[in-house]
C-alpha positions as CSV (number, residue, x, y, z in Angstrom):
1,X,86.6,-89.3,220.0
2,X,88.7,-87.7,218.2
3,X,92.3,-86.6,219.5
4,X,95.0,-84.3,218.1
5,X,99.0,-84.1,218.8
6,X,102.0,-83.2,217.1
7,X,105.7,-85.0,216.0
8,X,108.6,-82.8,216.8
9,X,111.4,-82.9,214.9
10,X,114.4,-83.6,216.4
11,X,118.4,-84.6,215.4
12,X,118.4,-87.4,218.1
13,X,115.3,-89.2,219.2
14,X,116.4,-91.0,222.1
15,X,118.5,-88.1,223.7
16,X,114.9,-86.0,222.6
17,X,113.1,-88.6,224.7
18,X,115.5,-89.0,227.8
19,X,115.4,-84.5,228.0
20,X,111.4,-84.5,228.0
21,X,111.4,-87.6,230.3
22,X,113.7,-85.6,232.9
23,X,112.6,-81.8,232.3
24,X,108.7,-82.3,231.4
25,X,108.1,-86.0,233.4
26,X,107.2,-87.5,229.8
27,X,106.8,-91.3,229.9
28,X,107.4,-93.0,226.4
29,X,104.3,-95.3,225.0
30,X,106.5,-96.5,222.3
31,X,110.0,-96.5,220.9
32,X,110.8,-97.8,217.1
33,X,114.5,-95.9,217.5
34,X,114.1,-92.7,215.0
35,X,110.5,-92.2,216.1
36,X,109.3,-92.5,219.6
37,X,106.1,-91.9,221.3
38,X,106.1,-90.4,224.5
39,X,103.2,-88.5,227.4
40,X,103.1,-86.3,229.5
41,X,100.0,-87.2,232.3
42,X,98.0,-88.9,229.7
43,X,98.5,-85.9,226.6
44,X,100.7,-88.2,224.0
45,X,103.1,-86.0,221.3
46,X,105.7,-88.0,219.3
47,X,109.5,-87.3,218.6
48,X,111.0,-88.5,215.4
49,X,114.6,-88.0,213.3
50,X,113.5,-86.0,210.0
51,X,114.7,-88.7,207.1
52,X,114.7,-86.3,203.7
53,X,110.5,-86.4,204.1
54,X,109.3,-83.0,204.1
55,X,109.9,-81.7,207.5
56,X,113.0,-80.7,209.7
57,X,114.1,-79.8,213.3
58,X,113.7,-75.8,214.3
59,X,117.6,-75.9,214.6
60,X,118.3,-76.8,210.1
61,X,115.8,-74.3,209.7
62,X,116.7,-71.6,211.6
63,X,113.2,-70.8,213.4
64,X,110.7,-73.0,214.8
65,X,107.4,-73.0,213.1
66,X,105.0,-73.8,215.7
67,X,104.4,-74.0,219.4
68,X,103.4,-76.5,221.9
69,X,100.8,-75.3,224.1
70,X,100.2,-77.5,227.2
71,X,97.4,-77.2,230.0
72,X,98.3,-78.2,233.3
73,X,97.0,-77.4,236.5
74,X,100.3,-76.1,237.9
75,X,102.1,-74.2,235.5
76,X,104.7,-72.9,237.2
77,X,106.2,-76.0,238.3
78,X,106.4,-77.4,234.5
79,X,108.1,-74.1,233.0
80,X,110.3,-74.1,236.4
81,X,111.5,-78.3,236.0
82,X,112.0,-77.7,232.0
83,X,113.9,-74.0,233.2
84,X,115.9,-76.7,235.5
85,X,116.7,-79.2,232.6
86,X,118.3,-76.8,230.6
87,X,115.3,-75.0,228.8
88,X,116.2,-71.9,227.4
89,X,113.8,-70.1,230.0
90,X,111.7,-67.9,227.3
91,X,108.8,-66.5,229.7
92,X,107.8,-66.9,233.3
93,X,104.6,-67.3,234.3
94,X,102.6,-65.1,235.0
95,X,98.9,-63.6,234.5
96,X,97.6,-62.7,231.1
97,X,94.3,-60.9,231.1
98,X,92.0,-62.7,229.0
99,X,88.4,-62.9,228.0
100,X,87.1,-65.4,230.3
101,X,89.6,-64.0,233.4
102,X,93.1,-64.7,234.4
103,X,95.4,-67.0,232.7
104,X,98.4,-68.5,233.8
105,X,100.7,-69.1,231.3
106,X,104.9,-68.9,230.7
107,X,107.3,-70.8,228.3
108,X,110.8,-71.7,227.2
109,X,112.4,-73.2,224.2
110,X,113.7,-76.7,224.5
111,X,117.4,-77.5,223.3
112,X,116.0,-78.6,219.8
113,X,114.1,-75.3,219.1
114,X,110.7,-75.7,219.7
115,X,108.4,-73.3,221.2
116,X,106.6,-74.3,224.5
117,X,103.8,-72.3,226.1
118,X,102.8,-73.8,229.5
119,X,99.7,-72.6,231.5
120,X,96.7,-73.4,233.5
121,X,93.5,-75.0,231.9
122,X,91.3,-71.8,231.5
123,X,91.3,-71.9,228.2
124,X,90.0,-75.3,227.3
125,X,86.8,-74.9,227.7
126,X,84.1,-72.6,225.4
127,X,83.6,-69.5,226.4
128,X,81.1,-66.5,224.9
């Protein structure tokens, strides 16, 4: 099996890890203090405090440079918790025509910068 996820760059991990805990219902796996790894419903992504190697948080650089794109079965009540937390409330959800049919998707940014698209699970599988 083979399993992807991303580290997000953040100035504080445990204050990153308690805002995903209450806005996205994150649980953390692991913490080692500057690097923690935390779920949401089984999907792991990791948090970590940028130390001069190579990366850094959206907020030093000014943009973010990627997005988070997560598949749930109820989008709107994700976005709508994160818009509650203090998300920067980017997108509602709504329909997006696409290929295989509707898709449910919305987003916000979170207070560190990074990009997060939230919508149903149409996409994940192949379609021709």
């Amino acid at each position: 099996m083979t399993a992807i996820s991303v580290m997000l760059a953040v100035p504080d991990a445990a204050a990153a890890s308690a805002w995903y805990q209450r806005a996205l219902g994150a649980t953390e796996l692991w913490n080692l203090g500057s690097v923690i790894g935390l779920e949401i419903q089984g999907a792991p992504f990791f948090v970590a405090e940028p130390a001069m190697n190579g990366w850094e948080s959206p907020a030093v650089l000014g943009s973010t440079t990627a997005r988070i794109e997560v598949f749930v079965d109820e989008p709107d009540a994700v976005v709508g918790r994160a818009a509650e937390a203090g998300a920067n409330y980017l997108d509602p959800v709504r329909d997006h025509s696409a290929p295989w049919g509707t898709h449910r998707q919305g987003g916000f940014f979170d207070p560190y910068g990074h990009l997060w698209l939230v919508g149903d699970k149409s996409p994940l599988e192949r379609h021709r």
